[in-house]
N, C-alpha and C positions, 0 to 999 in steps of 0.2 A: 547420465544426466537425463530430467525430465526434456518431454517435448514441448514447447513452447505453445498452447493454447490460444484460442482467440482472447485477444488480452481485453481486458477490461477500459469502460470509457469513463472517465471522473468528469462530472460535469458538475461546474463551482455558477452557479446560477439558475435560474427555470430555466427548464431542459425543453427543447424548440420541440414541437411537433414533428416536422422532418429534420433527420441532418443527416449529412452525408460528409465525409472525414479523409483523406489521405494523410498518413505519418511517414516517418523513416523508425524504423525498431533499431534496438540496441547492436542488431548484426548488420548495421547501413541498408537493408533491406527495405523496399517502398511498400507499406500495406494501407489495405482503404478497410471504412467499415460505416457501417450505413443502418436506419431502422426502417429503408425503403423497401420494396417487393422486387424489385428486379436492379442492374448496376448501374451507376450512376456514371464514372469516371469511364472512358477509353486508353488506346494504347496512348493516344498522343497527348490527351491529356497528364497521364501518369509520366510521360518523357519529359512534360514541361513542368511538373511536377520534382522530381529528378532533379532536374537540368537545374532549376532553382535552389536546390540544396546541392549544388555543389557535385552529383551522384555522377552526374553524364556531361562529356567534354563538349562546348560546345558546336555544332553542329549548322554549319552555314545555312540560314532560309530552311530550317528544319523544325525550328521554334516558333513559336511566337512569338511577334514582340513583347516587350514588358509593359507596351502602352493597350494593349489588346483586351479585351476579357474573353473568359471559356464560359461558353454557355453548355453545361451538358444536357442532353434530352434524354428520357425513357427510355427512347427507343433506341439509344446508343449510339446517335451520332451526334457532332459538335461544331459550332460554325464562329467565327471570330469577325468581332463587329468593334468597330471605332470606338474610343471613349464618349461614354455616353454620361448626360444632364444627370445628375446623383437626383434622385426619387425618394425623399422619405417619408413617405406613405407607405405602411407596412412593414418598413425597415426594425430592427431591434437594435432600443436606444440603451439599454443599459449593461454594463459591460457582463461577457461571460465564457469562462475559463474553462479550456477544455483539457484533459489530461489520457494520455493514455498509458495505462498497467499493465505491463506484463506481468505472467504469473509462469508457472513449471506446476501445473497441476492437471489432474484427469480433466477432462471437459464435464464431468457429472457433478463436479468439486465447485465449477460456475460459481461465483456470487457478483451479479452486477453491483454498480456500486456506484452513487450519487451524495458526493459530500455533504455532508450538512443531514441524511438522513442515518440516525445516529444507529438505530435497529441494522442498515443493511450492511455499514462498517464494522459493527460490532460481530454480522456472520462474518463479513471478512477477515478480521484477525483470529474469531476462532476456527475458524478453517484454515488457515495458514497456523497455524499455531497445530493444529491437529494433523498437519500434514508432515511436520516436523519431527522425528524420532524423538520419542520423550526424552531421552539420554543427553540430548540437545536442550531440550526446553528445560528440562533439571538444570543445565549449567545459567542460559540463559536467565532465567529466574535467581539465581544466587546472583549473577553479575548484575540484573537491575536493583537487587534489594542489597548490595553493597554501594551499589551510587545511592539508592536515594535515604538511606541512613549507614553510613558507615560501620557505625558504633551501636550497631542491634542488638547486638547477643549480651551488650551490659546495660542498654537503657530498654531494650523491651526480648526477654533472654524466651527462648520457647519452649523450657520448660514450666515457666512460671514462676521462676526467682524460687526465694527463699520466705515460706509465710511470716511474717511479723510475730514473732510468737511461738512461731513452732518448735517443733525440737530439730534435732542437728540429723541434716539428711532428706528431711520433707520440705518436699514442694510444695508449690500454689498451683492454681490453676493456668493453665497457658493463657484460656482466655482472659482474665485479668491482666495480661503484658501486652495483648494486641496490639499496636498501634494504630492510630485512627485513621494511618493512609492505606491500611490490610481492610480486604472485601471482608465486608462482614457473613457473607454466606460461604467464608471459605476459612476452614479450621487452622491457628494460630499453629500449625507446625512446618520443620522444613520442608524446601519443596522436594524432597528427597522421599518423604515418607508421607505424602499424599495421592489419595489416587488421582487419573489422566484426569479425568473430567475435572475437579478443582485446580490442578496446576494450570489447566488452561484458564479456568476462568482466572485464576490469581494473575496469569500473564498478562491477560487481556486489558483487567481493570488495572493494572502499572501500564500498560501503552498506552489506556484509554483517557486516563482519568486522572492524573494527575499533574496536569498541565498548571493549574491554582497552585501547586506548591511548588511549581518551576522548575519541573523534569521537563524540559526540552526536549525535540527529538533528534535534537544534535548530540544531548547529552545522551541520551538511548542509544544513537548510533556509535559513540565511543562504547557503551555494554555489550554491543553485538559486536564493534571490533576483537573485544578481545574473546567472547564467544566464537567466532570465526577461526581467531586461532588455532584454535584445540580440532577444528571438524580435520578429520583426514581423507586424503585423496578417494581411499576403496569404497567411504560409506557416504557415497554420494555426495561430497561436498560442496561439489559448484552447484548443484540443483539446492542445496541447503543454503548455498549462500545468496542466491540470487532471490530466493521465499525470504529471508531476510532481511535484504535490501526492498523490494515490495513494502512490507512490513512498514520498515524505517519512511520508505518514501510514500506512502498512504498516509502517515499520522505527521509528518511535514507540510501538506496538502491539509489534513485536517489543521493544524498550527495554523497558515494563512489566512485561514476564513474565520 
C-alpha cells in the first residue's frame, strides 16, 4: 500500500489569502495544513480540536469551554477570551466550502486542486489515471463505456460496421461509428488496443465530461464498484482502490458546483 501524501485542499469558492485548517483523515488521525510560513495551531488547540470530534474523552477543566474562542498567534501561543460583539467588518460573507483529498501518490505526482478550475482537475484525473496500472484502467474504461451505452458494439461497432454497398467481409471506417460522447482526439478503437496516453485521455473525458448526458458520479461509482472487484490483494489493491475512490470523490465535488 502507497503512503498517504499531504493530501489535497478543494476549495468550492475564492480561496482566502490566508487559511489555516485542522481535519480528522480517514484513519481518525488529527492533521492541520495551512498556506502560512510558520504553525498556526498548538498542542491544546489540536486537543480541543479532538475533543470536538468526538477523538478524546472528555477531560475535566482541560478544555475549553464551548462558549470560549481560540485565538491562535504566530508565535505559537494561545489565550481564551469571552464571547465577543460579532465584527463584520472584514468578515467573509459568502459562503465557501472547503474539502480535503487524500491521495496514495509520490509527493512529486502533487496536483493542488481548486474546483471550478477546470485545467488543474483535469491534471488531477490524468495523474490518477496514470498512476493506476493500465491493466486497471483497460477494464475501467470498458466498465464506463458499458454504462454509458450498453449496446455499443451494435449501434456504433469499432470496426466500422459493414459499408453500404460493399462486398461480404469489408468494413467501413471506425471513424464513421464514433459516437459523439467519444473524444474526438482519441481513435475510435477498444480501449484494449490503444496506446497509455489516449486511454487516459478517453478515461478522463468519460469522468470529466459527461455530466450533459447524465453520467453521474454515483453512476461512475457503481463502474468502479465493479472495477474494484477484479483488483487482487498481491497487485496493490487497497492503494488501487482508494486512487479510485479520490477519483469518484473529486468529480462528486465537481457535480455540486
Amino acid at each position: 500500500m502507497g503512503t498517504p501524501i499531504e493530501p489535497y485542499v478543494v476549495f468550492t469558492g475564492t480561496v482566502p489569502t490566508h487559511w489555516a485548517m485542522m481535519y480528522v483523515d480517514r484513519s481518525g488521525n488529527v492533521g492541520e495544513m495551512s498556506n502560512l510560513p510558520t504553525p498556526v495551531f498548538d498542542s491544546r488547540a489540536r486537543d480541543t480540536f479532538a475533543y470536538a470530534q468526538g477523538l478524546l474523552p472528555n477531560r475535566q477543566n482541560s478544555l475549553p469551554s464551548p462558549h470560549a474562542t481560540y485565538c491562535p498567534s504566530y508565535g505559537g501561543h494561545s489565550s481564551r477570551v469571552g464571547r465577543s460583539k460579532r465584527r463584520r467588518t472584514g468578515f467573509r460573507e459568502e459562503p465557501l466550502n472547503v474539502e480535503v483529498v487524500e491521495a496514495y501518490e509520490d509527493p512529486e505526482d502533487q496536483v493542488p486542486l481548486e474546483i471550478g478550475d477546470t485545467k488543474k482537475v483535469t491534471e488531477f484525473y490524468t495523474t490518477a489515471f496514470k498512476r493506476l496500472q493500465q491493466i486497471t484502467c483497460r477494464l475501467l474504461a470498458e466498465n464506463f463505456i458499458k454504462l454509458i451505452e450498453p449496446r455499443k458494439q451494435v449501434r456504433h461497432p469499432y470496426n466500422g460496421g459493414r459499408r453500404p454497398g460493399g462486398a461480404p467481409g469489408e468494413r467501413g471506417d471506425p471513424e464513421d461509428t464514433k459516437p459523439d460522447w467519444w473524444p474526438r482526439d482519441v481513435i475510435h478503437k477498444e480501449p484494449d488496443h490503444i496506446k497509455e496516453e489516449y486511454r487516459v485521455k478517453l478515461l478522463v473525458h468519460l469522468v470529466q465530461n459527461l455530466l450533459p448526458m447524465g453520467i453521474t458520479a454515483d453512476l461512475l461509482e457503481e463502474a468502479v464498484g465493479d472495477t474494484r472487484r477484479h483488483l487482487v490483494p498481491e497487485d496493490k489493491a487497497e492503494a488501487k482502490a482508494a486512487m479510485l475512490d479520490e477519483i469518484i470523490r473529486v468529480r462528486k465535488i465537481e457535480e455540486r458546483i
